[in-house]
N, C-alpha and C positions, 0 to 999 in steps of 0.2 A: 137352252143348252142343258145338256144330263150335269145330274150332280158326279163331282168327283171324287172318290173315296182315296183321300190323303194321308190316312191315319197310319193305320202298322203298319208292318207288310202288308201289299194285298198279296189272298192269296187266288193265282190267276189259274181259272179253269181252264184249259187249253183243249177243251174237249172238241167245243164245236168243230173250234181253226184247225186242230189233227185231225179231226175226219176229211173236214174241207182239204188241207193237204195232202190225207194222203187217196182222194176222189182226186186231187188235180193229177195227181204223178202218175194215172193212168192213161191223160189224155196232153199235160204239158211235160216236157222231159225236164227231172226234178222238181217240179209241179211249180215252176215259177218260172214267169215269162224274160227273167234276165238275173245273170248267172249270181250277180253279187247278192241276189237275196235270199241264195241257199246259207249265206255267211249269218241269218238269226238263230240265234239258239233260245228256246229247244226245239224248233224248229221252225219255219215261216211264219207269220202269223198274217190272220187276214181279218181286214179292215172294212167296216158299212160307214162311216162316216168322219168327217172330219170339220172342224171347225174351231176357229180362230190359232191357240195353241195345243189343241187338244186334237188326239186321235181316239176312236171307239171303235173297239174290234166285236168280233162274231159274239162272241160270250159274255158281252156287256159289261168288260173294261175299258177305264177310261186313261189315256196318256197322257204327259206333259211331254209332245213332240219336240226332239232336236234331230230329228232324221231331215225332217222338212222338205217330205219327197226329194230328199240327196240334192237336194239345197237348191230346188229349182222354186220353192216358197218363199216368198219373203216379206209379203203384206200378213202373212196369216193366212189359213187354210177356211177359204168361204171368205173370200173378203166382198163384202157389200157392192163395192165399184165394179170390180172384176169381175163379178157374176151378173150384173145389172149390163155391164158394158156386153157379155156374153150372150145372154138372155134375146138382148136387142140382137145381136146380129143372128142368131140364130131365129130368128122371128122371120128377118130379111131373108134369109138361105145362104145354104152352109159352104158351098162353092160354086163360084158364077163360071169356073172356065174360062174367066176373063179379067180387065183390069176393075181394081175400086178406088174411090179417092183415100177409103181408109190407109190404104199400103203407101200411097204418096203423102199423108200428114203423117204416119209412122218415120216413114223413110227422114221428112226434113226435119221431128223431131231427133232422129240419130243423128245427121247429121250435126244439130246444133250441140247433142252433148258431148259426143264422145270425139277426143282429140284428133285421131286418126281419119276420123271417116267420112268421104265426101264424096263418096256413092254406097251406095248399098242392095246387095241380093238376097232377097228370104229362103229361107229352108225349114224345115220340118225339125229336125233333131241337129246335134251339135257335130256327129261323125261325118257328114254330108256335109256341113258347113266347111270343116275342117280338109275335107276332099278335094272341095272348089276353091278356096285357098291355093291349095298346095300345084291344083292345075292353074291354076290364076298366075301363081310367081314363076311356074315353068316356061307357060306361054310369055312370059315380059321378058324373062331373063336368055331365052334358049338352051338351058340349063336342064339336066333330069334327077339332080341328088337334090337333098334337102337332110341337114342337119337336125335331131332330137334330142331328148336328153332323156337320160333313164331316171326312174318313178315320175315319169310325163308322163299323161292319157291325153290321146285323143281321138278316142276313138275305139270302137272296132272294128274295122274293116282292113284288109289284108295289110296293105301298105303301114296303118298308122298303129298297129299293134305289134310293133317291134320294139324289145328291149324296156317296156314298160313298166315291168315289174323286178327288173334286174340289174345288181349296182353294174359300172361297167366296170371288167377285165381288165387285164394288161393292154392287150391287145385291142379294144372297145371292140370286139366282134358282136354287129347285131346280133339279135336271138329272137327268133320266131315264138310266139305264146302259146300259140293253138294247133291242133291237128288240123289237116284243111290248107295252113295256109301252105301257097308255093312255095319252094326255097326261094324264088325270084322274088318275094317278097320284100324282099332284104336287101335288094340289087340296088336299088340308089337312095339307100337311108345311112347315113353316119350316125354314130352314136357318142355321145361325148356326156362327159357329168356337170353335172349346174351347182352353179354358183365356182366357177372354175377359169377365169379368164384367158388363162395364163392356156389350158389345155383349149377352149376355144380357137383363140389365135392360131395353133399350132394345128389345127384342122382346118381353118380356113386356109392357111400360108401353105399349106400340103394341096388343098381340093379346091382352091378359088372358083376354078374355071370348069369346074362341074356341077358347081354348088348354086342353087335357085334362090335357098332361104335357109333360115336358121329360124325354129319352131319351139317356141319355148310356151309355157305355164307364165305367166310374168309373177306369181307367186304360187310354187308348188302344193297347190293344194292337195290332190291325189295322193301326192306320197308324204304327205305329214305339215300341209300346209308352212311351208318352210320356207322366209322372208329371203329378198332378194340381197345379198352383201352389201356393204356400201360401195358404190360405184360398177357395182356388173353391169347390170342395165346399162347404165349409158357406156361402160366399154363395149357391150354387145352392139348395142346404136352406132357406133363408131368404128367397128371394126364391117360390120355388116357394110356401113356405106362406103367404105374405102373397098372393099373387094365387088362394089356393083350386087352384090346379095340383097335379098327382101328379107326382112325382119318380120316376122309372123308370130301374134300375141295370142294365144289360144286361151280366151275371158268367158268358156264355157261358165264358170264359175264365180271367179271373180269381175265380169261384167255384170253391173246393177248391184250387185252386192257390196262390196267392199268401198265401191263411191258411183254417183250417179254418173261419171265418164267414164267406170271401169279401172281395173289398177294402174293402166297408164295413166288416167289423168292423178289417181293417186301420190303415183310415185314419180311422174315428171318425166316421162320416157315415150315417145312414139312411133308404134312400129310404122309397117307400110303396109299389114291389114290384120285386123283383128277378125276372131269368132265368138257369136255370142249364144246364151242359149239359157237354159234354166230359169233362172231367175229375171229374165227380160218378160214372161207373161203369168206371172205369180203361180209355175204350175202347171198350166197350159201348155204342149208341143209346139215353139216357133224357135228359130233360129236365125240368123243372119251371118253374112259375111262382107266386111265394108272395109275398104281403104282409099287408097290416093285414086283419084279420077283416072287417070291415063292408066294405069292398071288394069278396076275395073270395065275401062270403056272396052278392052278384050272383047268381052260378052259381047257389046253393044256392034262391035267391028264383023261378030260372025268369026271371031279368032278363036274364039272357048266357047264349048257349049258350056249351058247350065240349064236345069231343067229342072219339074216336081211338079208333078199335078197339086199336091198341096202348100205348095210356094205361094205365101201371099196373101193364103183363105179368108175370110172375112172373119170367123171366129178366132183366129190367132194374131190376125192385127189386129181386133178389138180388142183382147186380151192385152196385149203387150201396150196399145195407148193405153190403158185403163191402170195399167201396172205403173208405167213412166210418168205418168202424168201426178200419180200419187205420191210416188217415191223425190218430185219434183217439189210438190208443195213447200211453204215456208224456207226456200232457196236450199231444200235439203235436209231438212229437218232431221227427215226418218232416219239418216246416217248418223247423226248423233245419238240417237234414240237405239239403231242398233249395235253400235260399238259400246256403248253405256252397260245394258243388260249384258253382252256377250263377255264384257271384260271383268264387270261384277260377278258372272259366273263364271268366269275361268277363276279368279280369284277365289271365293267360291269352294272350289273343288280343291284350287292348292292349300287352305285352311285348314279343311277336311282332313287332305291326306297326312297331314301334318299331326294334326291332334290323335291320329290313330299311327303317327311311323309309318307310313307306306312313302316311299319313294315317287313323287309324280315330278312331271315333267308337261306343264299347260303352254303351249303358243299359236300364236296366231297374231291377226288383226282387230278379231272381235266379233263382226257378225258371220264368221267361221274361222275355228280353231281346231288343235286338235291335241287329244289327250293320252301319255304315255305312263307306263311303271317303269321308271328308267331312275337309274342315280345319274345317269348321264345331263347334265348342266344347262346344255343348249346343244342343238340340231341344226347344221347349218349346209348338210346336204345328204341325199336319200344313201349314199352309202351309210353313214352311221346310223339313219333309220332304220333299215333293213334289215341289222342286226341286232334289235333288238327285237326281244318278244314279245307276241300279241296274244301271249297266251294268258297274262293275270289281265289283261285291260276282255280278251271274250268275258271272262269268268265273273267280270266287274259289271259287265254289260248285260248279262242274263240275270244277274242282281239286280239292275236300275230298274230290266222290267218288271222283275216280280213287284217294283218297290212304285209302280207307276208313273215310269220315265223311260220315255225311247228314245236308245243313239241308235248311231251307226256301228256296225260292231266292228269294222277297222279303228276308230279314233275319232274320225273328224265327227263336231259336231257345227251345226247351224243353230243359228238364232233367226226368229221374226219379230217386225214391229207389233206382232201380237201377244208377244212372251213381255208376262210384267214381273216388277218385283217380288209378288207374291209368287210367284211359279218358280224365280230364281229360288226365292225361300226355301219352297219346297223342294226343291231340287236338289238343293244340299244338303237335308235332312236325308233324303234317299241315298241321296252320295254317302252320305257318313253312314246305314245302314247296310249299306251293298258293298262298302270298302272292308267288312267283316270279314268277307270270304275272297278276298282278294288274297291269292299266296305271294307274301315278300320276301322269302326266301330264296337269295340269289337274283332279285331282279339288278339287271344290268345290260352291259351292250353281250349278245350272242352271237355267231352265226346261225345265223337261220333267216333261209330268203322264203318268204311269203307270197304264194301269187296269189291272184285275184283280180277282181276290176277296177274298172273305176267306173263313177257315177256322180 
């Protein structure tokens, strides 16, 4: 592994990576293959290697990664199993066109962790996961709306990119994000704000009998990783099954992450089918979609198509047992190991801003959080996130890099089992260097709506 240069500032040549970007932006539009990594400042930066918790870009810096490929890492980048378990199936060949036993010891591994799940279908990415879901609760229910909540992602693809980046109105009128989509887009999505029972109810007791599912984040990560109240969850659980609705947990993120059954098994709540992705193959492109048997037996029936030439491949269910199987060890070890580092450095950074006067505002779980300039106390839904500014947390963030530390440049940060205490160390000395140029002047809650993705 390259030595890391920890000491002062570094200071970062950005020569290679701005040529390198600005050769892509003749041939990718904004020279990056998805849209939220035009949000790096000073501009994209591009990466030859990666390992444990450490990123090495074109110009021969080295990182202490909290990006953690947008949190789909979580052994650490190069993990010995993971590549070992890869190596071999790609030995084998890389898709048969057909069934492997791999995908059947994946499959009754999910089944055994995760609460909900007692079938399961593979996908590729998490938008797709999230698609077949949404036709999965249509087809049981007869039903064609489905309920969201604004600063939810799931996705982008026409239908699940409504209202995502926007508190809702009076009115909850959907809102389209993109040029491209239909207005029909918008034809059977509700929009309602989370962490909100009281307004829940009052949209199901209006649209029961149009309504398929209620699709929630079960902790909004996307939009400021923002814990669930006490008792929503299970009013949501309750309300859902007395109107005959499907409850749908979208654990792109927090599946694997935050516990090995995912935040439902977390926080004691089970929907009737979850999406998983990211952090399910340390990395690697897999997906699933699993809940109650009679649901998914739809597929099985010829009642729902599902389909993917790379549904199931041998390198992504290697991947993803090689990942489970680790994060399994010692009845779970790794979760204590990552809530431990993640909560040492949200602490960490609240220190930091402290001994310099800046106003921060750290929450989360642990092994993702996420970081604001806010006097604001606590965040307890995306409207009050929304207004507040991201404008000193950029300015904070192109500081960590120069200082040899990559976030995300919205807030959220990830931790992996391969981030130690020395890296927290470090990390906080960068924090206290890069919180110099942080402007505190006036930070507070704003108007100002923010778009962007999610990842």
């Amino acid at each position: 592994m390259r030595k890391v240069n920890q000491g002062a500032i570094m200071q970062v040549s950005a020569s290679s990576s701005e040529r390198l970007w600005n050769r892509a932006r003749s041939v990718l539009p904004g020279g990056v293959s998805s849209n939220i990594k035009m949000e790096e400042r000073p501009h994209p930066m591009f990466f030859i290697h990666a390992e444990g918790s450490r990123l090495f870009d074109c110009d021969g810096n080295a990182y202490i990664d909290y990006s953690c490929g947008y949190g789909s890492v979580i052994l650490g980048h190069g993990h010995p199993s993971v590549v070992a378990a890869l190596q071999g199936a790609a030995a084998r060949g890389f898709n048969y066109g057909g069934q492997h036993e791999g995908e059947v010891i994946l499959a009754e591994k999910l089944v055994s962790l995760v609460p909900c799940i007692e079938m399961v279908r593979y996908n590729s990415t998490g938008s797709e996961a999230v698609a077949a879901a949404i036709r999965l609760a249509r087809a049981y229910t007869g039903r064609p709306k489905f309920i969201r909540f604004s600063g939810h992602y799931h996705g982008w693809l026409d239908e699940q990119l409504v209202s995502a980046h926007f508190p809702v109105d009076e009115k909850a009128t959907p809102r389209l994000e993109s040029a491209g989509q239909c207005s029909s887009s918008a034809d059977n999505v509700l929009v309602a704000p989370w962490n909100d029972a009281s307004a829940l109810e009052c949209l199901l007791e209006a649209h029961s009998r149009e309504v398929a599912a209620v699709l929630m984040e079960p902790i909004m990560c996307n939009g400021g990783v923002i814990m669930p109240v006490e008792g929503y969850l299970e009013r949501a659980r309750e309300l859902c099954t007395r109107h005959g609705v499907l409850l749908i947990f979208d654990e792109v993120i927090t599946g694997f992450r935050v516990h090995l059954g995912g935040a439902q098994a977390l926080l004691g709540v089970t929907p009737d089918l979850a999406v998983f992705g990211k952090a399910m193959a340390n990395g690697f492109p897999i997906s699933c979609v699993g809940g109650r048997r009679e649901i998914m037996n739809q597929i099985a029936a010829g009642r729902v198509f599902h389909a993917g030439t790379f549904n199931g491949n041998p390198l992504g269910v290697a991947t993803a047992l090689a990942t489970v199987e680790e994060l399994s060890r010692d009845n779970g070890a790794a979760y204590q190991l990552l809530t431990a580092i993640g909560r040492r450095l949200m602490q960490g950074i609240r220190e930091a801003a402290a001994a310099k006067g800046v106003p921060v505002l750290v929450q989360g779980p642990g092994p993702v959080f996420y970081t604001w300039f806010t006097q604001v106390e606590s965040i307890w839904n995306y409207e009050i996130s929304v207004r507040i500014s991201r404008a000193p947390y950029s300015q904070f963030a192109a500081a960590l890099l120069a200082n040899g530390v990559r976030v995300i440049p919205g807030g959220r940060w990830y931790v992996t089992c391969s981030h130690t205490e020395e890296d927290v160390d470090r990390t906080c000395e960068a924090v206290e260097r890069a919180l110099e140029v942080v402007r505190v002047t006036g930070i507070g809650p704003v108007l100002e709506v923010v778009s962007g993705g999610g990842s």
